[in-house]
Short mmCIF file of the C-alpha atoms (twelve columns), coordinates in Angstrom:
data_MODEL
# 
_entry.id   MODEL 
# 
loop_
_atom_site.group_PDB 
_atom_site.id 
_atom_site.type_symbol 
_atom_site.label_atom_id 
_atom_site.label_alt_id 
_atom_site.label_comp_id 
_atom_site.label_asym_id 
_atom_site.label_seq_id 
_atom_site.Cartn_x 
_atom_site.Cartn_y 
_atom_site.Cartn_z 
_atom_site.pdbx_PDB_model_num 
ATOM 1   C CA . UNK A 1   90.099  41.281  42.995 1 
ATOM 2   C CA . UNK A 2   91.348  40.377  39.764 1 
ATOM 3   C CA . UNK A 3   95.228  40.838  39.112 1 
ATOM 4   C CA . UNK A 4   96.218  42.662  37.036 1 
ATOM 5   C CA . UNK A 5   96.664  41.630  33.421 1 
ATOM 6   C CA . UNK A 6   100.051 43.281  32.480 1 
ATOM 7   C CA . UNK A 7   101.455 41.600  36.183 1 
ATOM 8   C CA . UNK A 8   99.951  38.064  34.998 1 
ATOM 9   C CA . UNK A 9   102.376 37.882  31.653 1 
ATOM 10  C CA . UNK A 10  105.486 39.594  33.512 1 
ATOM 11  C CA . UNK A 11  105.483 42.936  31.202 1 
ATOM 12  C CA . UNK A 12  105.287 46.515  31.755 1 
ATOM 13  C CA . UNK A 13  102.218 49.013  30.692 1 
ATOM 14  C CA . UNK A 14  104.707 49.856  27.424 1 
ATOM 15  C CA . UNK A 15  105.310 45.953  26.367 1 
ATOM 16  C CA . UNK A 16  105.323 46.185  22.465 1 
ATOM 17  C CA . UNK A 17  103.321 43.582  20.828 1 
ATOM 18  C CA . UNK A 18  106.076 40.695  20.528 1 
ATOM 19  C CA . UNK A 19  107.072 41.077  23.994 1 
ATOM 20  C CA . UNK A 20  103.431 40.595  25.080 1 
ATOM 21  C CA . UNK A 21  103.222 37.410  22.686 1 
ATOM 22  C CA . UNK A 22  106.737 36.378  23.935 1 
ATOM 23  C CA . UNK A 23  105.741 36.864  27.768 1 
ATOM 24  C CA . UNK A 24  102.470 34.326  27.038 1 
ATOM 25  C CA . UNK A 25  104.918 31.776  25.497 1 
ATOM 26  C CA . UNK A 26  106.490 31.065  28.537 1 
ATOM 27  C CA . UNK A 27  103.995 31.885  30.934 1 
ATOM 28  C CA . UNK A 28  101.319 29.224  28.953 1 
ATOM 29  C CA . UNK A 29  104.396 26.797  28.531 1 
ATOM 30  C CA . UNK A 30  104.855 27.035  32.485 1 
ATOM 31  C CA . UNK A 31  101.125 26.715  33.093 1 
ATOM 32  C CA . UNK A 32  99.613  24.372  30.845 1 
ATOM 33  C CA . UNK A 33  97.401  22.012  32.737 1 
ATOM 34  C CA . UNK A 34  99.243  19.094  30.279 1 
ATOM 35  C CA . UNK A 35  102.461 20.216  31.436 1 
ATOM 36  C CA . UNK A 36  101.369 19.950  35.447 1 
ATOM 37  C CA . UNK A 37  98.917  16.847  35.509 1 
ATOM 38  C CA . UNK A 38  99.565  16.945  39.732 1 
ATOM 39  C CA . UNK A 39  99.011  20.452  39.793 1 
ATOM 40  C CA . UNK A 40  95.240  21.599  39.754 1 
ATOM 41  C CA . UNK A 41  95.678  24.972  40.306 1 
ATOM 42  C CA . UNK A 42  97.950  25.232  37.399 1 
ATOM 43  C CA . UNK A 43  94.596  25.231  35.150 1 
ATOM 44  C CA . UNK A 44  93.369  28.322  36.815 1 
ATOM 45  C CA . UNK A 45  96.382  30.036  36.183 1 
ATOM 46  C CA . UNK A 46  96.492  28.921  32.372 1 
ATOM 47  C CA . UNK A 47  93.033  30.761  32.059 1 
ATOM 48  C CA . UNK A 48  93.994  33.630  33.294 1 
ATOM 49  C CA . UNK A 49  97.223  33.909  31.397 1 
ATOM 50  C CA . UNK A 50  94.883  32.971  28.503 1 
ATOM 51  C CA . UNK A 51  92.439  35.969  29.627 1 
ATOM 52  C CA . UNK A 52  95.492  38.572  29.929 1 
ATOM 53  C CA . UNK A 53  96.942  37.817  26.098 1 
ATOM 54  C CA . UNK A 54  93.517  38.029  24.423 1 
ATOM 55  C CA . UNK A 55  93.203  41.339  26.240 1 
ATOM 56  C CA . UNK A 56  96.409  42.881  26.160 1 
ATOM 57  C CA . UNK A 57  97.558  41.372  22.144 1 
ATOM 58  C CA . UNK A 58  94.566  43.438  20.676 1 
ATOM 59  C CA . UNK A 59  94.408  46.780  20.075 1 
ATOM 60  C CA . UNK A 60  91.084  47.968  20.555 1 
ATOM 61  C CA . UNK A 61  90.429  45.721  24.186 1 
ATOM 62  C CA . UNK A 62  94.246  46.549  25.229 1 
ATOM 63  C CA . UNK A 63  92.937  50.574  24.996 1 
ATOM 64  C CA . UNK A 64  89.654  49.848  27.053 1 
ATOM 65  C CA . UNK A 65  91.869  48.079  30.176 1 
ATOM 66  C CA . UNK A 66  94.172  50.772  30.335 1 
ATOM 67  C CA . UNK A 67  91.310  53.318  30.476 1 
ATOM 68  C CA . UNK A 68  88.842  51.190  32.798 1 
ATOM 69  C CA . UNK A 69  90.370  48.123  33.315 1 
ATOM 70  C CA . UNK A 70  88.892  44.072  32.948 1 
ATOM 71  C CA . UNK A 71  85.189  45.785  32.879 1 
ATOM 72  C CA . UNK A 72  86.235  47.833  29.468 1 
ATOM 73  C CA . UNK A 73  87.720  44.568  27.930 1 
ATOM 74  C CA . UNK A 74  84.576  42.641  28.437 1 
ATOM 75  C CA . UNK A 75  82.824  45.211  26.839 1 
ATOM 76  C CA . UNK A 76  83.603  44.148  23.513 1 
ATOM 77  C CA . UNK A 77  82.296  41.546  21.184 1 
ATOM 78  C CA . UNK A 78  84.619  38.158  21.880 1 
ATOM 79  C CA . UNK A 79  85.812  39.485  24.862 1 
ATOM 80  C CA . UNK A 80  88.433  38.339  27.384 1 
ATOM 81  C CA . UNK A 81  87.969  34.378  28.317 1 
ATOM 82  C CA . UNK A 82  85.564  33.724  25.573 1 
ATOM 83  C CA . UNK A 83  88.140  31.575  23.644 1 
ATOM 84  C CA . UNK A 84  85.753  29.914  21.522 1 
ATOM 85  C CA . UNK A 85  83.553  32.521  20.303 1 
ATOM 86  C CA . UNK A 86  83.985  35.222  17.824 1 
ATOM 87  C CA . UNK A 87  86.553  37.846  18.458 1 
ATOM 88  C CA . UNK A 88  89.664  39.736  17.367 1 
ATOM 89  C CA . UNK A 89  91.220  36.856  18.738 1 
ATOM 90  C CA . UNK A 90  90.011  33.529  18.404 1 
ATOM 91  C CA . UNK A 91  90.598  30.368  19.532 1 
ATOM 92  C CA . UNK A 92  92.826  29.505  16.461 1 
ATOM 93  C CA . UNK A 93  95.345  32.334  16.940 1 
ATOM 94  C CA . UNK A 94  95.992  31.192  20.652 1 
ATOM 95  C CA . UNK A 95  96.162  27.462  19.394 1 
ATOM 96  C CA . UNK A 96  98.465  28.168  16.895 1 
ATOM 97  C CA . UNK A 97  100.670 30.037  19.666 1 
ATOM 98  C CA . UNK A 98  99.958  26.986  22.135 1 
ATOM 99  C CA . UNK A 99  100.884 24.462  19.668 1 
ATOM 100 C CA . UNK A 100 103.816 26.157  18.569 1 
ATOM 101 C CA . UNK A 101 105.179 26.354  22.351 1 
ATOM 102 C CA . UNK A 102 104.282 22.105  22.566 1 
ATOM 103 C CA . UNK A 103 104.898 21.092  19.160 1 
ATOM 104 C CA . UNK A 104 101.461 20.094  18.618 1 
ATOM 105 C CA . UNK A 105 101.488 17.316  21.328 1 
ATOM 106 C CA . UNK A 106 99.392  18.896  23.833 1 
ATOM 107 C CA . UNK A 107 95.283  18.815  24.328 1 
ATOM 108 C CA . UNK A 108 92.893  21.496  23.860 1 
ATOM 109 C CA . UNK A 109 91.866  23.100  26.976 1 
ATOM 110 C CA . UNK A 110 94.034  20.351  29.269 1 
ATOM 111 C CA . UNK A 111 93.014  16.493  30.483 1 
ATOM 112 C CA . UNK A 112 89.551  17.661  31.091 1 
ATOM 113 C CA . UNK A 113 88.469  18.234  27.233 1 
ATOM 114 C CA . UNK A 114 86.747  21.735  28.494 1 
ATOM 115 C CA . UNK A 115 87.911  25.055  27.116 1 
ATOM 116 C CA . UNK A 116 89.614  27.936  29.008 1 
ATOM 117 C CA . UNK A 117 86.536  29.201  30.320 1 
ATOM 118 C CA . UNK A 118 85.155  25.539  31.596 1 
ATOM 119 C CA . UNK A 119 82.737  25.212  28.880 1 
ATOM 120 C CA . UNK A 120 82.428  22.109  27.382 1 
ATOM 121 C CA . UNK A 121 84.908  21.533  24.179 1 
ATOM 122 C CA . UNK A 122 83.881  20.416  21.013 1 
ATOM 123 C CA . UNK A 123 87.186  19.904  20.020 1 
ATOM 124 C CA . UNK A 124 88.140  17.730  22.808 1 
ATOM 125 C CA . UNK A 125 91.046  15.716  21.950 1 
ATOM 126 C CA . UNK A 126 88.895  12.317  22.998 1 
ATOM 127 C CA . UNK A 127 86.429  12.819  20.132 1 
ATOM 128 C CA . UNK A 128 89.045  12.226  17.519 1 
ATOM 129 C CA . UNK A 129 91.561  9.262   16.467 1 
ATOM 130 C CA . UNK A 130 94.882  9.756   18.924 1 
ATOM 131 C CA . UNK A 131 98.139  9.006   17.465 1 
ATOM 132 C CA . UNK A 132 100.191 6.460   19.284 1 
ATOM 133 C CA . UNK A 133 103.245 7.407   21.490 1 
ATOM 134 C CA . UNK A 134 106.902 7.046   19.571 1 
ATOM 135 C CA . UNK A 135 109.534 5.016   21.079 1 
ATOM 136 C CA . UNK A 136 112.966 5.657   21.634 1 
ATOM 137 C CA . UNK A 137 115.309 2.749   21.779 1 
ATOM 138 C CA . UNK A 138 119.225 3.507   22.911 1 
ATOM 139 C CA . UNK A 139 121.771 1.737   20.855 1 
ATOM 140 C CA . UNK A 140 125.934 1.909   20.610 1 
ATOM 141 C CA . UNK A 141 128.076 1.556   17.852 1 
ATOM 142 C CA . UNK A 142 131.865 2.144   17.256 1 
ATOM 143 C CA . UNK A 143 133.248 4.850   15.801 1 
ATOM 144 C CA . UNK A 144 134.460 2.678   12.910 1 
ATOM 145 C CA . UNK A 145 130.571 1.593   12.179 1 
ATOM 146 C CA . UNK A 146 129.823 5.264   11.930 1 
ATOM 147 C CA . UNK A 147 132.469 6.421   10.073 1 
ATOM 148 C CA . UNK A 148 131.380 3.727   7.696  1 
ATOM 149 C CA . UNK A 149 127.615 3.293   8.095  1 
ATOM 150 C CA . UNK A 150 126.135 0.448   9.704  1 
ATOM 151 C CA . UNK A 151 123.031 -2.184  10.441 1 
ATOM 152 C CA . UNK A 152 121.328 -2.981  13.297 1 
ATOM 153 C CA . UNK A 153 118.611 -6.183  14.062 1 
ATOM 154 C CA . UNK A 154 116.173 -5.654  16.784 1 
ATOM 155 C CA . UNK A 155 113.329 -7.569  17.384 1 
ATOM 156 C CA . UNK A 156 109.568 -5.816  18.144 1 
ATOM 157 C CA . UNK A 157 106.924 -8.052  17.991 1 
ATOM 158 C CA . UNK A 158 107.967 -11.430 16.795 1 
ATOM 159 C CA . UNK A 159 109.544 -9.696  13.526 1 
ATOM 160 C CA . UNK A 160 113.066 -8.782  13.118 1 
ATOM 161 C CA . UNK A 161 113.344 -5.348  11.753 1 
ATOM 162 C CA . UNK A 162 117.043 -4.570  9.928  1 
ATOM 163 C CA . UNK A 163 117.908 -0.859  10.725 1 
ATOM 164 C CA . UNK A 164 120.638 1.026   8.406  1 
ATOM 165 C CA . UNK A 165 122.507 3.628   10.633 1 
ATOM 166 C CA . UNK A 166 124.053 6.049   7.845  1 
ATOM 167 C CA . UNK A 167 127.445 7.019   8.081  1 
ATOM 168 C CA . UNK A 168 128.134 10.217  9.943  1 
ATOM 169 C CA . UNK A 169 126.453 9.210   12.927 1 
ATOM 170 C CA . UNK A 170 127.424 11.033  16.309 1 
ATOM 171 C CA . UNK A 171 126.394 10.633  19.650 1 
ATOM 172 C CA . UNK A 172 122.416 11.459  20.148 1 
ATOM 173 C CA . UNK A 173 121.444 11.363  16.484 1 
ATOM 174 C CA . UNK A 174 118.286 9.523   15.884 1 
ATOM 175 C CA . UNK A 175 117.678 7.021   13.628 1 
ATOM 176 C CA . UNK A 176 113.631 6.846   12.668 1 
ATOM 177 C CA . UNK A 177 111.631 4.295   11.929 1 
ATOM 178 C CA . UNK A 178 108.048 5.501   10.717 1 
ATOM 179 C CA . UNK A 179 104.850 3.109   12.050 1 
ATOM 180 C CA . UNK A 180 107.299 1.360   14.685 1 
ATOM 181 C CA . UNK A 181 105.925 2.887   17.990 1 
ATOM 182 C CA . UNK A 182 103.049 2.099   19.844 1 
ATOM 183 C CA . UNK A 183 99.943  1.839   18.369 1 
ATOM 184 C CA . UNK A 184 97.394  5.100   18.330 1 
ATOM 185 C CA . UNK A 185 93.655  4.630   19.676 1 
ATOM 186 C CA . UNK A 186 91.926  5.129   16.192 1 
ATOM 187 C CA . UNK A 187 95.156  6.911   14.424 1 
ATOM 188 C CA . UNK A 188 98.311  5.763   13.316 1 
ATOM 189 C CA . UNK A 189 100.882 4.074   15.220 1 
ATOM 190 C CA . UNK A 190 103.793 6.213   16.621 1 
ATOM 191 C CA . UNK A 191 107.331 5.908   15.474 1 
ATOM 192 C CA . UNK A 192 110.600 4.058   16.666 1 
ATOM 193 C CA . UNK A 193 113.622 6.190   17.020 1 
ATOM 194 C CA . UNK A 194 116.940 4.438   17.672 1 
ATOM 195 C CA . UNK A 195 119.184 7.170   19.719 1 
ATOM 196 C CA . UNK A 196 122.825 6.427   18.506 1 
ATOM 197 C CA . UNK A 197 126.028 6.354   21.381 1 
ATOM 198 C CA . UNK A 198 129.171 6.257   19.310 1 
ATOM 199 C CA . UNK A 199 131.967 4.610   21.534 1 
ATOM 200 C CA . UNK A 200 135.473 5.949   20.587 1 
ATOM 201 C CA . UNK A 201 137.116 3.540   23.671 1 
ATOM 202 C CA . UNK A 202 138.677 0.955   21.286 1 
ATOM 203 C CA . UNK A 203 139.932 3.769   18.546 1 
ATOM 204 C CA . UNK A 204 143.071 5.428   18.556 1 
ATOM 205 C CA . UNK A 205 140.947 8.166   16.568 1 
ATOM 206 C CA . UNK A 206 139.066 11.211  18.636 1 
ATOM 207 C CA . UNK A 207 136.608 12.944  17.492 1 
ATOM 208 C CA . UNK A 208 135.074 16.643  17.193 1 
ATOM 209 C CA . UNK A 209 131.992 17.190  15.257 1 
ATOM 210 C CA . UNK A 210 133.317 15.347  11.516 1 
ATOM 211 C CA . UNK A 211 136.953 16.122  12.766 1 
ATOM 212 C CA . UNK A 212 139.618 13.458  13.614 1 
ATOM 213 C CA . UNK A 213 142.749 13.648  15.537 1 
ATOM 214 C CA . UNK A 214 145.442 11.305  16.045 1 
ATOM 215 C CA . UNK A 215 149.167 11.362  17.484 1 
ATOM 216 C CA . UNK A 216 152.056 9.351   15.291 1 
ATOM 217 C CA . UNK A 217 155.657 8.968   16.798 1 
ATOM 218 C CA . UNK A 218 158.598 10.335  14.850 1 
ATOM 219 C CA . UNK A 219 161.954 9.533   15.719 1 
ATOM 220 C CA . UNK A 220 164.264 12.676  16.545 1 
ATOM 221 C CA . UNK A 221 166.322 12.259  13.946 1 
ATOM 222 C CA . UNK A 222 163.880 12.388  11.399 1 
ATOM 223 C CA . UNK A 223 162.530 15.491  13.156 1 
ATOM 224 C CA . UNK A 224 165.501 17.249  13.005 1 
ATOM 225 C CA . UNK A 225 166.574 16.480  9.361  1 
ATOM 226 C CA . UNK A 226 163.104 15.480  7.640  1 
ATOM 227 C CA . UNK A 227 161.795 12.173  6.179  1 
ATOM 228 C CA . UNK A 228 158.694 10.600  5.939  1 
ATOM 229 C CA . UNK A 229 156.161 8.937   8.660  1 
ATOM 230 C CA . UNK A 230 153.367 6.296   7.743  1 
ATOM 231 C CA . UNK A 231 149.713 8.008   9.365  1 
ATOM 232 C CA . UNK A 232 146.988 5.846   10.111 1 
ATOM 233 C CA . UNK A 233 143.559 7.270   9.011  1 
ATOM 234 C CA . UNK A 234 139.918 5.674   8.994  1 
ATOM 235 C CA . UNK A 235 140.677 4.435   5.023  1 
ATOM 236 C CA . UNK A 236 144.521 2.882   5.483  1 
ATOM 237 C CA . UNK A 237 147.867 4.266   6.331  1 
ATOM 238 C CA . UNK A 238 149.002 7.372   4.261  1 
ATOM 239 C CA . UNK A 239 152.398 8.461   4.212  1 
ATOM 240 C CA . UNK A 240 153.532 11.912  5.694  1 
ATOM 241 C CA . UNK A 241 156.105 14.198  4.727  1 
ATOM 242 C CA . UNK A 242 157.825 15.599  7.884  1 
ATOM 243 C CA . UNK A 243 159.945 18.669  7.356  1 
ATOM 244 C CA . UNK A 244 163.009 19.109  9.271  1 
ATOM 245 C CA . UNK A 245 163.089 21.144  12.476 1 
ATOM 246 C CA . UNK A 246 159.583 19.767  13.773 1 
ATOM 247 C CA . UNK A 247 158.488 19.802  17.287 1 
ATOM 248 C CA . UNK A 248 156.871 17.773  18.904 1 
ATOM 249 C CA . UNK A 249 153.044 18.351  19.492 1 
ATOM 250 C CA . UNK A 250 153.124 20.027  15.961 1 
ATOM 251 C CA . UNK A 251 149.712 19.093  14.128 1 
ATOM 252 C CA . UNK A 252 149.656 17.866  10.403 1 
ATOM 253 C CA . UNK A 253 146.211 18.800  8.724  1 
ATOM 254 C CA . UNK A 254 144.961 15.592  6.350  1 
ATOM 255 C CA . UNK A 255 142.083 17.129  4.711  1 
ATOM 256 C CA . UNK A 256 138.793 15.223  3.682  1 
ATOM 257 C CA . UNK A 257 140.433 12.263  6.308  1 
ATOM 258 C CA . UNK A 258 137.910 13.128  8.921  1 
ATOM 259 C CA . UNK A 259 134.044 11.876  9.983  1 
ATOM 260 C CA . UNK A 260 131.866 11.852  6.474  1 
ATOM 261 C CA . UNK A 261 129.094 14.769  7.025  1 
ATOM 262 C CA . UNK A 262 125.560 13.091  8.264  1 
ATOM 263 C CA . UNK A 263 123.665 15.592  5.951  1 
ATOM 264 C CA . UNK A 264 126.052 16.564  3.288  1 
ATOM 265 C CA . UNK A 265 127.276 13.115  1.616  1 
ATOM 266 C CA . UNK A 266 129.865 14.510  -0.668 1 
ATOM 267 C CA . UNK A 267 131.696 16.015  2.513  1 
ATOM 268 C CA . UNK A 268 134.052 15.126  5.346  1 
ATOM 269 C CA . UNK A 269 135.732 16.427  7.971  1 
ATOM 270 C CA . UNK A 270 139.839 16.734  8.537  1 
ATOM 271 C CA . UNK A 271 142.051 14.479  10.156 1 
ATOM 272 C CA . UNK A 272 144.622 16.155  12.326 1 
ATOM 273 C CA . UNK A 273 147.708 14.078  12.993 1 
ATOM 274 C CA . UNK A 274 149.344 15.486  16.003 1 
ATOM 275 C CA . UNK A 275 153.238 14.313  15.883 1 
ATOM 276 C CA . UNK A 276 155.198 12.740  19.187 1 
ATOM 277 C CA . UNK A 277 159.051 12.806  18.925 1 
ATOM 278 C CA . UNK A 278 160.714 9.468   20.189 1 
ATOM 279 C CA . UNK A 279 164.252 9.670   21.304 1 
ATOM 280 C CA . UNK A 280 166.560 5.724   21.878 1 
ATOM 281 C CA . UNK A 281 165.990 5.044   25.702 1 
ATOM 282 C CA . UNK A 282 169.629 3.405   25.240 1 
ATOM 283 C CA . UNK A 283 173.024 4.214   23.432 1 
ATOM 284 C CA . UNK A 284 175.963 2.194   23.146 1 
ATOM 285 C CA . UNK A 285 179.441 4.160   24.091 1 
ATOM 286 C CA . UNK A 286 179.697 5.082   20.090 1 
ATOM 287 C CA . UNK A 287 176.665 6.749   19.796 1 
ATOM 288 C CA . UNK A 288 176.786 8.635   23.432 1 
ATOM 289 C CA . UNK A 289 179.981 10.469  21.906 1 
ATOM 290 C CA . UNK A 290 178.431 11.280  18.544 1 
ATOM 291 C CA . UNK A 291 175.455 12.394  20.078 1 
ATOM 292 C CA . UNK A 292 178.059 14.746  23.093 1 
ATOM 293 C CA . UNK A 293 179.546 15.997  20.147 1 
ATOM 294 C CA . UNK A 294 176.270 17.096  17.960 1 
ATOM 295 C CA . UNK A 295 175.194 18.740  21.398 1 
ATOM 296 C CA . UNK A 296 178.780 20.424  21.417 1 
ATOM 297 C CA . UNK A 297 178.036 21.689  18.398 1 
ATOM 298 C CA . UNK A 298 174.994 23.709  19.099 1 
# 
């Protein structure tokens, strides 16, 4: 006995039409026979997720199954399973949906080159020029290099190909290079995407997103009364006013000082400088009294 069509997609008998369309997203995501090449039953339960959606997304068949079940769906022209003929919905709409779950990348009707309902498909993804594969290639730089921009030289095929990593670069941004993958069976080669690791260990510099943060010493004294501190930032040392009474930990906002933004050139993050007091770790006899007495004081 056939199961029943709202029970294949997960919904109730009042599912609106986007939760029906949103319940066949994930079920034909799960089921796809590309998406489980070791799992044969996986195409039999694509079809009939396939068989439920073209059913239950259009009006007119949804009405017949909930009056007299899969019998009143196949009643009509185009009806349930016949994904390549002409009907309310068509093979197109259901590729569109499928392709928009995979991004494009998967075959028509699985590894097999049939359709859903194991007919022959003349739009099997072997009759036409393949696109080859992309490439992804791991490569490091230090956060200095992407703060700055960068270039790379790898090798791939006997040439030497010079790769500019733009400044802004964080961890897992890829760097494309279009034609550089592997070549397609009749259709253009694939691409070669360098995925960037930024390595902070050798900066005194952290980083957030485009934000910076760094910790300067101050002396106490200077703390107490005021002065100035020297701050290192990505461009050269700046000079800091500290105002009196600060306490250590306190955090000094250098806008503009931070990570430049990967997609927005004219703009940077912040550098937070995040101030240490320093007290002497020894005091002659004179000092030890001046110091009793400022304590006395307070």
């Amino acid at each position: 006995m056939a199961r029943d069509f709202y029970d294949v997609l997960g919904v109730n008998k009042n599912a609106s039409d986007d939760d029906i369309k949103k319940a066949f997203r994930k079920q034909a995501k799960k089921y796809h026979p590309d998406a489980n090449p070791n799992d044969p039953s996986a195409e039999d339960r694509f079809k009939e997720v396939n068989e439920a959606y073209d059913t239950l997304s259009d009006p007119q068949k949804r009405q017949q199954y909930d009056m007299f079940g899969s019998a009143g769906a196949q009643g009509f022209p185009g009806g349930a399973g016949q994904y390549y003929q002409q009907g309310n919905v068509n093979v197109g709409d259901l590729e569109d949906i499928i392709g928009s779950i995979f991004g494009g990348g998967f075959r028509r009707g699985g590894a097999t080159g049939a359709n859903f309902t194991g007919q022959a498909n003349p739009f099997s993804q072997s009759a036409r020029p393949q696109r080859g594969q992309n490439i992804e290639q791991p490569i490091t730089i230090s956060l200095a290099e992407a703060y700055s921009g960068t270039q790379r030289l790898i090798s791939k095929e006997g040439r030497e190909l010079r790769i500019n990593i733009p400044a802004g670069a964080d961890n897992g941004t890829k760097v494309r290079l279009s034609g550089e993958g592997h070549l397609g069976a009749g259709g253009q080669a694939g691409d070669l995407f360098l995925v960037v690791t930024v390595d902070e260990t050798s900066s005194p510099f952290t980083r957030d997103g485009d934000d910076l943060t760094i910790e300067f010493e101050v002396d106490a004294f200077t703390a107490m009364l005021g002065g100035k501190a020297k701050i290192p930032t990505m461009d050269g040392t700046v000079t800091l006013t500290i105002p009196a009474g600060t306490q250590s930990g306190r955090k000094f906002r250098l806008s503009g000082k931070g990570m430049p933004n990967l997609k927005k050139k004219k703009q940077s993050g912040d550098l937070y400088a995040r101030a240490l007091i320093t007290i002497p770790e020894q005091l002659n006899d004179e000092q030890r009294n001046l110091i009793q007495q400022l304590r006395d004081s307070f």
